[in-house]
Every structure is written in C-alpha cells, then in structure tokens.
ZAMARGU-4260 file (C-alpha; in steps of 0.2 Angstrom, whole numbers, plus 5000, padded with zeros to 4 digits):
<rodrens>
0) 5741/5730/5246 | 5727/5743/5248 | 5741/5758/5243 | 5749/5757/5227 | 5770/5753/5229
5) 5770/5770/5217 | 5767/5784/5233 | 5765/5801/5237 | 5785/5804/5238 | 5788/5793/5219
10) 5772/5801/5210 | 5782/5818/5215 | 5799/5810/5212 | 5795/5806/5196 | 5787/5823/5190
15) 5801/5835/5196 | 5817/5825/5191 | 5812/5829/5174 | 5808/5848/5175 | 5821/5851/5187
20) 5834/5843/5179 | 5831/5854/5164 | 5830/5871/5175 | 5846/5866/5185 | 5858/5863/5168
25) 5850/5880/5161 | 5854/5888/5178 | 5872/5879/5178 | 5877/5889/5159 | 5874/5904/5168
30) 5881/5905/5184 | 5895/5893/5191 | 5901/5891/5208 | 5915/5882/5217 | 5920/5876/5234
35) 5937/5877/5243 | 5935/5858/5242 | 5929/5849/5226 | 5924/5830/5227 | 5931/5819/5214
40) 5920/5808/5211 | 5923/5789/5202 | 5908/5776/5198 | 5907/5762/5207 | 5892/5753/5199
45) 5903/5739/5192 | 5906/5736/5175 | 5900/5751/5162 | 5890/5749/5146 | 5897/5735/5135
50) 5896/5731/5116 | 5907/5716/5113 | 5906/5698/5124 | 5918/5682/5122 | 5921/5667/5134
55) 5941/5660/5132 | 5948/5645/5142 | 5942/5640/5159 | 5926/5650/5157 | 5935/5667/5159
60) 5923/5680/5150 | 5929/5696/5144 | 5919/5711/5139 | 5923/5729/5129 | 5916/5743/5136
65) 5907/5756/5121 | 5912/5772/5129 | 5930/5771/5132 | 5934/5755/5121 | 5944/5745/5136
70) 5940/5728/5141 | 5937/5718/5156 | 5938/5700/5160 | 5930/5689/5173 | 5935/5673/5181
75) 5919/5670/5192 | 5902/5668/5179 | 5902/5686/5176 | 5902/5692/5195 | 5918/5699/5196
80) 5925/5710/5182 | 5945/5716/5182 | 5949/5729/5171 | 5963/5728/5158 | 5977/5743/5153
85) 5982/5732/5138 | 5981/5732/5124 | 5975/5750/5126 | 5967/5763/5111 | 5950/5761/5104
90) 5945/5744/5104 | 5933/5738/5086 | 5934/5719/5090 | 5940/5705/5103 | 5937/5689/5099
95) 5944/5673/5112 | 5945/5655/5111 | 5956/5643/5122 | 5971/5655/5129 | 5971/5662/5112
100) 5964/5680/5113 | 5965/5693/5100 | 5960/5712/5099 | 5959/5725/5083 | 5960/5742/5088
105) 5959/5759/5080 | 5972/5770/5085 | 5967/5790/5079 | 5983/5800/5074 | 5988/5811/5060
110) 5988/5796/5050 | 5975/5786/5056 | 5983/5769/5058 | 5973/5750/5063 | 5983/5738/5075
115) 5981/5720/5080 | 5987/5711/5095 | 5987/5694/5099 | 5988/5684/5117 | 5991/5667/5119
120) 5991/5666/5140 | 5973/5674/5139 | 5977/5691/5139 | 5990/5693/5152 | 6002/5700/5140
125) 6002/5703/5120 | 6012/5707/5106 | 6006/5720/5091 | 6003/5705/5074 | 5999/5720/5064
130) 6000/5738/5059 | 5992/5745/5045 | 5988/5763/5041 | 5969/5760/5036 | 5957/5749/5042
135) 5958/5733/5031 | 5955/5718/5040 | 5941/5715/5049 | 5929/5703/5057 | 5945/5691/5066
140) 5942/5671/5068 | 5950/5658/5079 | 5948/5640/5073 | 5946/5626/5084 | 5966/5623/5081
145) 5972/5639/5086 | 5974/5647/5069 | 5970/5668/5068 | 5959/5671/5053 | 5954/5690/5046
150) 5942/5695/5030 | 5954/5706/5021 | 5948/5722/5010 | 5960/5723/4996 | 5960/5739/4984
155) 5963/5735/4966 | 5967/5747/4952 | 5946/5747/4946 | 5937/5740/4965 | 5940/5733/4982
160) 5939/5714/4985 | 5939/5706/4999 | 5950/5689/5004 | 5953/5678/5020 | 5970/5680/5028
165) 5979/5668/5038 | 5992/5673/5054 | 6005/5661/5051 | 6015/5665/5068 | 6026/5678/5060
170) 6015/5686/5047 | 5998/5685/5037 | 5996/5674/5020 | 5980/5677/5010 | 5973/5660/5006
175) 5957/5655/4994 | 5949/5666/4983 | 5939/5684/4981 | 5923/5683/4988 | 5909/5683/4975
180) 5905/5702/4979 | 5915/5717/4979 | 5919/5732/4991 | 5918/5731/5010 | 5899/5729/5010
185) 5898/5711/5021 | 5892/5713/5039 | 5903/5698/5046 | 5914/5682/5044 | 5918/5667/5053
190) 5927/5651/5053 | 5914/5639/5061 | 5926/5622/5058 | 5942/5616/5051 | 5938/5622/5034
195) 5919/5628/5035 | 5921/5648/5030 | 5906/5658/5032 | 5903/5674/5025 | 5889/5688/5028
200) 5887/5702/5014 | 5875/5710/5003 | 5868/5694/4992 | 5867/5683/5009 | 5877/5670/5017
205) 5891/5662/5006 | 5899/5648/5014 | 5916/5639/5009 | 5921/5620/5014 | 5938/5620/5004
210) 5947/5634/5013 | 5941/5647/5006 | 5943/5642/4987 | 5926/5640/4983 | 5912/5649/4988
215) 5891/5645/4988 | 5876/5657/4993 | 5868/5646/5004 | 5855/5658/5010 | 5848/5674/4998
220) 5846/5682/5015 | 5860/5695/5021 | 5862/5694/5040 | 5866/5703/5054 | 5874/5693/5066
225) 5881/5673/5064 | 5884/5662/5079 | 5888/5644/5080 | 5882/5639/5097 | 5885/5627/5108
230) 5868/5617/5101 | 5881/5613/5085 | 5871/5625/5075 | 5872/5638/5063 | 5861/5654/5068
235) 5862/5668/5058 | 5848/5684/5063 | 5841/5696/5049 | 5836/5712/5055 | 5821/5718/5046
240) 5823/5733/5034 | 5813/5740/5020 | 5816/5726/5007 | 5815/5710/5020 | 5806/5707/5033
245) 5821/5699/5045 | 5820/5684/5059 | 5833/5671/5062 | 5838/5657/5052 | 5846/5639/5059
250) 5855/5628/5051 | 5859/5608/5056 | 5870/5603/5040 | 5882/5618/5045 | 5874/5630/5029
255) 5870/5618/5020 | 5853/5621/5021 | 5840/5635/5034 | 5826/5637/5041 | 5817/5651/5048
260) 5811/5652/5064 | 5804/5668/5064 | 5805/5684/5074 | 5801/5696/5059 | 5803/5712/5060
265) 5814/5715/5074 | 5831/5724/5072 | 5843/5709/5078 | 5858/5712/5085 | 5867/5696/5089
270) 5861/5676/5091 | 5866/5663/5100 | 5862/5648/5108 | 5862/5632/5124 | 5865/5613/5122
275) 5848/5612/5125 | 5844/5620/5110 | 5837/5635/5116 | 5840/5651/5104 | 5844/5669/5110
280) 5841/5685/5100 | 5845/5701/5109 | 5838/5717/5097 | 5835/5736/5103 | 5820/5731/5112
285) 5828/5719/5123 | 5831/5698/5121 | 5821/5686/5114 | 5820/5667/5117 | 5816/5654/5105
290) 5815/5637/5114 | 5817/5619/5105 | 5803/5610/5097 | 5794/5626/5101 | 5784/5636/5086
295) 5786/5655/5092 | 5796/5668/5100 | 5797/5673/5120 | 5801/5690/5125 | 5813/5689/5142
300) 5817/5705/5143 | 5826/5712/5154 | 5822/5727/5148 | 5816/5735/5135 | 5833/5743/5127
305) 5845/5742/5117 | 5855/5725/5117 | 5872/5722/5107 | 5877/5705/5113 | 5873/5687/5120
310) 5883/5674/5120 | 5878/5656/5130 | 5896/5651/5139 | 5903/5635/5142 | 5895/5632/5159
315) 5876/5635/5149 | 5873/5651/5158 | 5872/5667/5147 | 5877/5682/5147 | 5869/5698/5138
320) 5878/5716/5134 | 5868/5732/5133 | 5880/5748/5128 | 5869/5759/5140 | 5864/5746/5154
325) 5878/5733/5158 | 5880/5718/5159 | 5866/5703/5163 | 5868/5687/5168 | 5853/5672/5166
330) 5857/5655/5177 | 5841/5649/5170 | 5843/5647/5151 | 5835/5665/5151 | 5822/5665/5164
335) 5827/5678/5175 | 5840/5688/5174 | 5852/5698/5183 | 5861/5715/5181 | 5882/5714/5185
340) 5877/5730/5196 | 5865/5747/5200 | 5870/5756/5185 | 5852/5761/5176 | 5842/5755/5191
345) 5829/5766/5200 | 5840/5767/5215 | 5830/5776/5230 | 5840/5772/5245 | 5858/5767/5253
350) 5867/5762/5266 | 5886/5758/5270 | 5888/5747/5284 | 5902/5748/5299 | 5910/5734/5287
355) 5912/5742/5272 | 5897/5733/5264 | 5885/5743/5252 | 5866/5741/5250 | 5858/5750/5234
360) 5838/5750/5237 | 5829/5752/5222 | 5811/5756/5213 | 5806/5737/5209 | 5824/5730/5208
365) 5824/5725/5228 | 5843/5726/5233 | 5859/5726/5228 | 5873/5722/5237 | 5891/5726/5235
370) 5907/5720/5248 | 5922/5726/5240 | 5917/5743/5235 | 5907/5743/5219 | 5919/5731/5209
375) 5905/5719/5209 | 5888/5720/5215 | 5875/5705/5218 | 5855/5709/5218 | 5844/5699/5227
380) 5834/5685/5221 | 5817/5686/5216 | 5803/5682/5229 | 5816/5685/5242 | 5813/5703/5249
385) 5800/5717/5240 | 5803/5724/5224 | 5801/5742/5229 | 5815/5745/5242 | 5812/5763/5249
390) 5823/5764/5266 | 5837/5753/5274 | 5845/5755/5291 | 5858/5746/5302 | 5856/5738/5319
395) 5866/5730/5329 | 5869/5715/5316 | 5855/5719/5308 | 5851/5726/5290 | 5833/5731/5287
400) 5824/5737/5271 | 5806/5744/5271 | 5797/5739/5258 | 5782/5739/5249 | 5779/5721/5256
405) 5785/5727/5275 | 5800/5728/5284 | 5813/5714/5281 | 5830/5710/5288 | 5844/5700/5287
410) 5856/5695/5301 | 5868/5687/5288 | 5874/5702/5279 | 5860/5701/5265 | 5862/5684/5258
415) 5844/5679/5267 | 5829/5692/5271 | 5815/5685/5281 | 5799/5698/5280 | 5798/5704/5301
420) 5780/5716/5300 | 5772/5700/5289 | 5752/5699/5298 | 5756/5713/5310 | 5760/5730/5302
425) 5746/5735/5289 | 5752/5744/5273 | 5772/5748/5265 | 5784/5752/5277 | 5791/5768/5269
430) 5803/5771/5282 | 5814/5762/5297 | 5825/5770/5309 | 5834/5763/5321 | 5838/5772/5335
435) 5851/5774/5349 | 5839/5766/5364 | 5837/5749/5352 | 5819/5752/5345 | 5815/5750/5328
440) 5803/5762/5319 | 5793/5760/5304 | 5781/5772/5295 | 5770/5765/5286 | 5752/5772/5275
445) 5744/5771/5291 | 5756/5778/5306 | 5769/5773/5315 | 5774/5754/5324 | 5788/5749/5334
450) 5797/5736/5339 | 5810/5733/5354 | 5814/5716/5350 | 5822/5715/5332 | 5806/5715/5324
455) 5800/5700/5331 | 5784/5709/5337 | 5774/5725/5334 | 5766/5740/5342 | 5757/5754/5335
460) 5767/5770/5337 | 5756/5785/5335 | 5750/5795/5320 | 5739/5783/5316 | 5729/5794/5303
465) 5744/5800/5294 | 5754/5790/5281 | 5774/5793/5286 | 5787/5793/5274 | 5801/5797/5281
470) 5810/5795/5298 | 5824/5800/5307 | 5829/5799/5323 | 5842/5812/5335 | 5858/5805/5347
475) 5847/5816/5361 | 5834/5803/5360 | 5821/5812/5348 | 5812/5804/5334 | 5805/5813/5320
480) 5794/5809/5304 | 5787/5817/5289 | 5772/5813/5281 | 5762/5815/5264 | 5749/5828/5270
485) 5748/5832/5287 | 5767/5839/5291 | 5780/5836/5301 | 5780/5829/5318 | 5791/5823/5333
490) 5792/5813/5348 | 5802/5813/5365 | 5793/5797/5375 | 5799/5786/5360 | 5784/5787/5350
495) 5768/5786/5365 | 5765/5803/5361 | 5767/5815/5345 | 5769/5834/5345 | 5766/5843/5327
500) 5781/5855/5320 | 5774/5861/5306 | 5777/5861/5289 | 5761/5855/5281 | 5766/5855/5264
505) 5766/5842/5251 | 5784/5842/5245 | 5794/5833/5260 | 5807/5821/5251 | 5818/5819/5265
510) 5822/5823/5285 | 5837/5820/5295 | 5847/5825/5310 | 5864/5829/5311 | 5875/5825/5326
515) 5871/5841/5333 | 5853/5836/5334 | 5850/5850/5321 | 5834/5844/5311 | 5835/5846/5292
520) 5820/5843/5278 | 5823/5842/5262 | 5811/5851/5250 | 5806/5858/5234 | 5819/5873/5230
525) 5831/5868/5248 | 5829/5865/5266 | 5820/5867/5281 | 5833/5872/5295 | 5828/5870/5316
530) 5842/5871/5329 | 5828/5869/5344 | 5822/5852/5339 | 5809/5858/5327 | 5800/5873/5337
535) 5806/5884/5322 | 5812/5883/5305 | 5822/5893/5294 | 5819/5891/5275 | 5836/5892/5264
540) 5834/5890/5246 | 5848/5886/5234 | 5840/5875/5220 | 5831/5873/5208 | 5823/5858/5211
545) 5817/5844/5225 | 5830/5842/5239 | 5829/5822/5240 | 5844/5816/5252 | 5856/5822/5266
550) 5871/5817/5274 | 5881/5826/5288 | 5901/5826/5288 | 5901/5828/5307 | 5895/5845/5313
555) 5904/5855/5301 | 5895/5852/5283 | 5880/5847/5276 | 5877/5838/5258 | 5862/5837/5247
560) 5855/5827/5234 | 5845/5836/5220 | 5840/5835/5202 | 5856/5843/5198 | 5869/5834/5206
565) 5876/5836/5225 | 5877/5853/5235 | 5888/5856/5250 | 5883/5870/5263 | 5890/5874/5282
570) 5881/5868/5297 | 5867/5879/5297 | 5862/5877/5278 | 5868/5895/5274 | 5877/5897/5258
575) 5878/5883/5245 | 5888/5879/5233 | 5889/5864/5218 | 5899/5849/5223 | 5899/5837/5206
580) 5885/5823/5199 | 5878/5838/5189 | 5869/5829/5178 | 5863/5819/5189 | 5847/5815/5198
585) 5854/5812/5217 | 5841/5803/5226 | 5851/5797/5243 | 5871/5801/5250 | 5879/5794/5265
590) 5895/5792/5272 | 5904/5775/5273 | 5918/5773/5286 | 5931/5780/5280 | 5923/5796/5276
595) 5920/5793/5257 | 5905/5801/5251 | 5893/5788/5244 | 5879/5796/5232 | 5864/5785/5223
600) 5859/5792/5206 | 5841/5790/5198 | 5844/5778/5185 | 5862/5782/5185 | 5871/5771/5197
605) 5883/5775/5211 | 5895/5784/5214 | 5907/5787/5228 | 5920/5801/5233 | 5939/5796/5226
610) 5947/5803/5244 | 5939/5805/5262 | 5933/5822/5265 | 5941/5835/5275 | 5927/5850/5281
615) 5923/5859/5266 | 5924/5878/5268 | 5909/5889/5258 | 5913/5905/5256 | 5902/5908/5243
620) 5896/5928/5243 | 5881/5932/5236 | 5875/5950/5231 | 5870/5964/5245 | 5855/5969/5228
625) 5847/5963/5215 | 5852/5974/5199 | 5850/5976/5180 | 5865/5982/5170 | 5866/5993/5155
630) 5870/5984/5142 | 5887/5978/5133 | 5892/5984/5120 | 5878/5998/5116 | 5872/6003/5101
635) 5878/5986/5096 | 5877/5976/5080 | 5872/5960/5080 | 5872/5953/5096 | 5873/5960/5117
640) 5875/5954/5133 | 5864/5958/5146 | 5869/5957/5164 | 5861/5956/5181 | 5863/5951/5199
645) 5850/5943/5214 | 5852/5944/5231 | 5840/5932/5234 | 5831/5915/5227 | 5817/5923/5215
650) 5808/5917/5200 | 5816/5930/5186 | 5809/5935/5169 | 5819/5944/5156 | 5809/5951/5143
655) 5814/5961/5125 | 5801/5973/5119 | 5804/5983/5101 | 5800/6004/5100 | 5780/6000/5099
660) 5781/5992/5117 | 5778/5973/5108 | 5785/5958/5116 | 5799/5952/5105 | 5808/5936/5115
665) 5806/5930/5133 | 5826/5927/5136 | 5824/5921/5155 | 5809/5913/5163 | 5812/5901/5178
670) 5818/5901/5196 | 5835/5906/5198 | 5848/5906/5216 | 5857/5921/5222 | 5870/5924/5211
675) 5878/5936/5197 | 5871/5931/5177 | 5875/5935/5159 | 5866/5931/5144 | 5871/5937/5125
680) 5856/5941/5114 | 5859/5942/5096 | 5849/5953/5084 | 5852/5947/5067 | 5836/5944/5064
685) 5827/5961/5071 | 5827/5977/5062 | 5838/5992/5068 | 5829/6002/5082 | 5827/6004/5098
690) 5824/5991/5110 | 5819/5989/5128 | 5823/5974/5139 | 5814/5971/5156 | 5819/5964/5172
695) 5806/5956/5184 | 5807/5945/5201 | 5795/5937/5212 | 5803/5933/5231 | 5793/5917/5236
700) 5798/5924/5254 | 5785/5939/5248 | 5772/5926/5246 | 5773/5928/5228 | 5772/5948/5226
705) 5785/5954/5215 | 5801/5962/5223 | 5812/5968/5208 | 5808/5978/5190 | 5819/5985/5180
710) 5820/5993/5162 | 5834/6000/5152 | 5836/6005/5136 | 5849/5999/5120 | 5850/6002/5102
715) 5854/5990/5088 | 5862/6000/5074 | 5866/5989/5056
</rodrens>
C-alpha cells in the first residue's frame, strides 16, 4: 500500500471525537432542547459487558451481565444469547453443572436481604432455596452428583468462621469443620470431586479429602481464581501484589502437590484450561496462553483490557468475558478470536439491506454481520475481506465494502467476499456507490474508477490527482465526491467529466443526497446545504463538533451524526435540535426498511430506533439578539447566576474581572449554538467588592471579527 489505511478523514476523526465530545457535554449542561418527536433508542450490539461465564448440560452457556446483574444463555457455542427475566435482582454468582443451575442474588431493600435460587431443568424455572438478611454464604459448588455446596460465614460471640454447607433438597446442613482461618477473608471455594474440598483464603490454598473434616495448606500462596479444567487439573492464578510476585500454579495429584508456571506479575482474574492441556489466564490486560510442554507464557489478546472470565467448554472451544467489551469466542484453542458483536469496535460505516440484514464496517475489525436484528452478530474471518472497512453499499444482490485492500463483494449475503479492484484499482477504496443506472463507483487515493459490470472490470473515472473520500450519488442521475484537499466536485456524464463545487476545505467527513436531490456535507461545526445540485451552498451550524454521517427520512427530515450523539433538522438543514446517543460519538446512521433508525457509534456499538419514525417537527426558536443579562440576585452573597442569549453560532467568552480591572476566572470559553444559557458563579472564595463580568462573541460568518461585547456590573456583599 503506498497510503497508510489511517487517512485524511481517520487522522481528523480521531482528533476531534475527543475535543468535541468534551465541548458538546459542556454545551448540553447548559442549554437543552427537544423535538416534537424523541427517538428511543435500544442497543442492539448483542450481548452487553459480562463478568460471570458457566457452561451447564448440552453445551448451553450462560453469561451475567456487570451493569444490570441479568443473565443470558446460549444454545449455539455462544452465537446466539437469550436473555432471562428470572431469577431477577442483582446477580453476585451463577454457577451450572448438568441441568443443575444455581444463582445468588442480592436484593437491596430496607433490610438488605441475600436470596438463592436453584434450577434443576437448566434455568427454565426456579425456586428461592434461601433467604437470609446478610450476605453469608458465598462461593456455591455443584459436585459431579448433583449436590449444592456454599462456604458459609458464621458469627460467633468473639469472630466469624467460616464452614461448608450442604442443600439437602429441603434445607442446608453444615458439614466438616471451621476452616483453619477466621473471618470472611478467602477469595473462593470449590468442590473439584466427590470429596476433594478446596479452599482459597489469606494463608493459601487448603484443601479437604474427607468432606470437609480435615483440612491441609497445600500451597503458602493465596489465589485469585481456582479452576479444575477439562485437562483433570488443578489451576489456581495468584495475582501479584506487594508481598508476592503472583503466576499460576498447576497441580496433577488434585492439590497435592504445584508447580508454577509462571506469568509473574500480572493481576489474574480467572484460569482455566483444554484437553490438550493448554492453560488460559485472562487478567486486566487481556488473556494469556500457556501451552503443554511449553516453558513460557503467550499473550493472545484480544485486546488489551480488562478480562474477568474464561472458561474452555465442553466442545474445547473457549469463551472469555470482559465487563466493558463482551463476549469472545476462540475456535482455535486461543488463536484468534472473535467478538459476540460490535460493541467497543471502531465502527465507521453501515448498511441495512432490503432484507433486514445489518453490516457494521469497522477501523481494523473488517465486517460484522447481523440477520435477526442485533441479537447476534457474526464478523468475518480473518484474511477474508480488509481489516479497515470504510464504506458499504448495496446492489442488485450485491454487498460491497471499500477497503483499505480495495472494493470487495459478496453475492451471498456476506458469508464469502472475493476482492473485485485486486491488480486494477491502485490505492484504498475509500468509497463505493452505487447508483440508479447500475455503475459502480470507487474513490480511491488516486481518483475515481468505475465499473458497469459488477466489478468485474475497471475504468478510471476522473479526478485522477485527487484522493476521494466520499461518494454519493442523486436519483437525477448526479454523482458527487468529496475529497481530502481539493473540494467538492460533481458529474452529470456518469463520471467522463467533473465540474468543481467548491468547498475546498479540509474538514469533509461526509456528503449525501436526499431524495429530493438536495446535496448535504457534513463538516466541522454542521453542514453544507445546495438545493441546485451544488452551484451554491448555505452554511448551517448547530454543533459543536465534526458532522460525520447523514440519513434522510424521506423529504421531510434530516439526521446527523456527531461527537455528541444524533441531531434531527427539516429538509433544508435549518433549525436543529438533539435527538438521543449524547454521549456518543455517531460516526454513520441509516434507515433500515421499516423505517427504524439505525446509528453506529465510535467504539460504542449500535444502536437502533425502538419504533419507526413518523416526520419529526422542529420548531425550535432561537433568539432575534444576542444579550447579556444583569445579574440574579445582585448584591448577592456567595454565589450568582449569570445569564445570556445568542442569535447565532459564535465562539463566546465570559470573563470575571475584580474593581482593579484583573482577570479573576474565565467562566465560558468555547463555541456555543443559538440558544438561551445560565451559569451560577460562586464567590466564597473572593473578597467583598465590586466585580465586572464581560461578554465576548466572534461570528465565524464575520470571518472571525468579533460581533458581540457586553459588560455589566455586580456586587458581592459578605
């Protein structure tokens, strides 16, 4: 490649999602709007963040979400996940083996009360086994008999002591004896054979062989996690700390005896391990692999985050947790891995097809794909398409992705991509359309090419000094692009000759046409606007930050995508107004067929509009002049609020000078929209006196020159 995949539109991408997300949430406590219509908007990037794994009979896995504490299970290897209502609450721990299934669960009242619930048809229905009003038994077992073990804190009239307990079908018996150390201090527990007992606390790992009666610190080491795998071996990680140095620690004679294997220093989460003896650690930089007969650790990634959970399932495949990222699955015993959906990737560009399908595009994580709405997603393999996906488009029966190895397509819904511009279009291929005569356009870091028959063969296009970026073409027959540098551009001959509309700028993050043949750019601060097919433009501003996708609903609305969620105008870009994903970098939107908005989120997943969308009506009024109010109350003692209005977009400062004309606090200094704003200043810390505060705007439509000043007076009186 002589361009790096990284270009012109991701080096700017990158820059202004962080500034501008900042901007936009200070400009959001300050002045709120609302449209007649306000999208609801659900998250359809497949299973959230998870912190608890288990497999139960027949391979079905299930999964506990961190954030909300519900559980999902799959039947399908982890492909498909079903969410559960029961049991419901604030799931602590799930634990499954066979049909047998139990849960713990925290319920948070007056009295704070802990419940357990058992299933014994795989968590199809469940009865409550317990009911306690503080959190006493912990860290539940399932031996290979069926039997439901718990390690008990028990308060005596000097300490706390902990004991196994049995469920015994109708109740719990404690059997054994005290553990050999007091309190609530151990880290986990596990019944790992018909009467091997294992024990985690602060003196190391105790272990049992007569139920619990006995007990023998087999290892000086405390542990973190404990997991006998499907290689019949005890593995036990240490994260590292300030008094030991951590790694993971095997056993063969079930505790008997250990020996480390390494992976110091790490903070380990959870261990487990294959029938081929392969080892698995997962800590907060991501999961490790330890291989048999091998003498050092491999990282695998895939990614360098947190990770609470692997387990290895029954079918040898594994399947890792990550509270912020999802869920990944590994067919390979850990070679590669792949996300359950889109959640944390880079995703730059989507499309719904006329079957409902959904294509994600993202910044080297090639493709996911989703056919029944987001429940499940599935990425494409390695090798099979390029990693950096920054465009996709529909065609007759085709999908096609530009790529920064090309254009590729599939005529089989995505399962099989076959590279069409391979050793005849030079460069990435930034963008495709394709249009209403059946032509497919690419641009690409060095012009355009087009093709007439599918992509089979290729002919250069025009704009051949000009590296395009982004393409869209009108019902009318009119095909425009956007480039890095030299501005915007459109044909009417399908792409023999070119005819330049301007906008040489360096901030183009998107153009599209809306079934009016109205052309749209998307820039930094709003849009670019032209009802005669780009012979003249008329700038709206509304944002704070790059404008990086639009989608059309019809001819009566218009949707963006910025650093600060999606905004919602009338045809002609007018007025604006916020429509949801706030906190969210929206980096593509389009419309599926049954009129739900679909929105792709910068390392935040996707999201899709709970109900079609009827016309939105913005009536959004903005003030005839820009004004700074006395302010309220005044003298005042400690604190003020200061108030002001714009009539237009202007970069505002508000300024507080003392008596002696020094500067005491800048209280606004950023780019704001039209709109009315308050702000409270408090004085605790300034003397009593008099005090000036100073109002200043700069119009970009002045070309910079200030438009607005204003000073008024107040008095702080202790």
């Amino acid at each position: 490649m002589t361009f790096s995949t990284h270009s012109v539109v991701v080096a700017i991408l990158k820059k202004s999602i962080i500034v501008s997300v900042l901007v936009g949430l200070l400009t959001a406590l300050c002045c709120e709007v609302s449209p007649s219509q306000t999208i609801t908007w659900k998250d359809i990037s497949g299973v959230p963040g998870c912190s608890i794994l288990a497999e139960g009979d027949h391979g079905t896995l299930y999964a506990v979400t961190f954030f909300d504490s519900r559980y999902y299970s799959s039947s399908d290897h982890g492909l498909l996940w079903v969410r559960s209502s029961q049991p419901g609450g604030q799931i602590e721990e799930f634990v499954a083996k066979g049909n047998i299934v139990v849960a713990s669960r925290f319920v948070q009242g007056v009295t704070n009360i802990h419940q357990v619930f058992l299933s014994t048809d795989a968590g199809s229905s469940w009865r409550r086994i317990l009911s306690e009003p503080d959190f006493y038994y912990q860290n539940f077992s399932i031996s290979d008999s069926g039997v439901v073990f718990a390690a008990v804190t028990i308060t005596l009239p000097t300490e706390r002591k902990i004991r196994f307990a049995r469920y015994n079908g109708q109740g719990w018996d404690l059997i054994g004896s005290y553990l050999p150390f007091s309190g609530a201090g151990y880290t986990t527990a596990t019944v790992a054979g018909p009467n091997l007992f294992i024990v985690v606390g602060p003196g190391g790992a105790y272990l049992s062989t007569d139920y619990a009666v006995t007990w023998t610190n087999s290892l000086a080491i405390g542990g973190a996690a404990i997991d006998y795998g499907r290689s019949n071996k005890l593995v036990m990680g240490v994260s590292a700390d300030r008094s030991v140095e951590g790694g993971v620690f095997v056993s063969s004679d079930l505790g008997q005896h250990w020996s480390n294997l390494g992976l110091a220093g790490k903070f380990i989460t959870s261990v487990s391990s294959d029938t081929t003896g392969t080892i698995f650690a997962t800590t907060d930089f991501g999961i490790y692999r330890h291989k048999a007969g091998a003498d050092t650790w491999e990282y695998v990634g895939p990614i360098s985050k947190f990770f609470d959970k692997i387990i290895v399932t029954s079918s040898d495949e594994e399947i890792a947790a990550s509270t912020d990222y999802g869920i990944f699955r590994s067919t390979d015993h850990g070679s590669t891995w792949s996300p359950n959906g889109p959640r944390k990737a880079d995703i730059f560009a989507l499309l719904t097809t006329p079957a409902g399908d959904i294509f994600t595009g993202t910044l080297g994580n090639r493709i996911f794909k989703s056919t029944n709405g987001g429940l499940s997603w599935q990425q494409s393999s390695i090798g099979s398409i390029g990693d950096y996906v920054y465009s996709l488009a529909f065609g007759g029966s085709t999908v096609y992705a530009g790529t920064d190895d090309g254009l590729y397509a599939s005529t089989d819904n995505g399962e099989t991509w076959e590279n069409k511009s391979h050793r005849s279009v030079s460069g990435s291929a930034y963008a495709v359309v394709s249009s209403s005569w059946g032509d497919i356009f690419i641009g690409t870091n060095f012009g355009m090419y087009s093709s007439s028959d599918g992509g089979n063969t290729w002919t250069t296009a025009g704009l051949n000094n000009s590296k395009v970026l982004f393409l869209a073409a009108s019902a009318s027959g009119i095909l425009y692009a956007a480039t890095d540098h030299d501005g915007v551009f459109s044909s009417n001959d399908h792409g023999l000759t070119w005819h330049s509309r301007g906008l040489v700028r360096n901030d183009i993050q998107t153009i599209a046409v809306n079934p009016d043949n109205q052309v749209f750019i998307g820039v930094y601060g709003g849009i670019f606007h032209s009802s005669d097919d780009g012979v003249s433009w008329a700038q709206k501003t509304f944002t704070d930050g790059y404008v990086y996708a639009l989608a059309f609903q019809g001819s009566q609305n218009v949707f963006a995508g910025t650093p600060s969620g999606v905004f919602v105008s009338d045809t002609g870009g007018n007025s604006w107004v916020a429509d949801g994903l706030q906190n969210q970098s929206v980096l593509c939107l389009t419309f599926d067929g049954s009129q739900n908005l679909v929105a792709g989120a910068y390392r935040g997943g996707v999201y899709q509009s709970a109900q079609a969308l009827t016309a939105v009506e913005v009536t959004q009024e903005y003030p005839s002049t820009t004004q700074l109010f006395q302010n309220y109350p005044n003298p005042f003692n400690p604190s003020t609020r200061l108030e002001f209005q714009l009539a237009e977009y202007g970069l505002v400062t508000l300024k507080l000078f003392n008596v002696l004309g020094e500067e005491v606090t800048t209280l606004i200094s950023e780019r704001r929209a039209p709109g009315d704003y308050r702000i409270e200043w408090d004085g605790s810390h300034q003397p009593s006196g008099v005090y000036f505060y100073r109002l200043q705007v700069d119009y970009p439509s002045a070309g910079g020159r200030r438009g607005f000043t204003s000073v008024k007076k107040m008095l702080l009186v202790r």
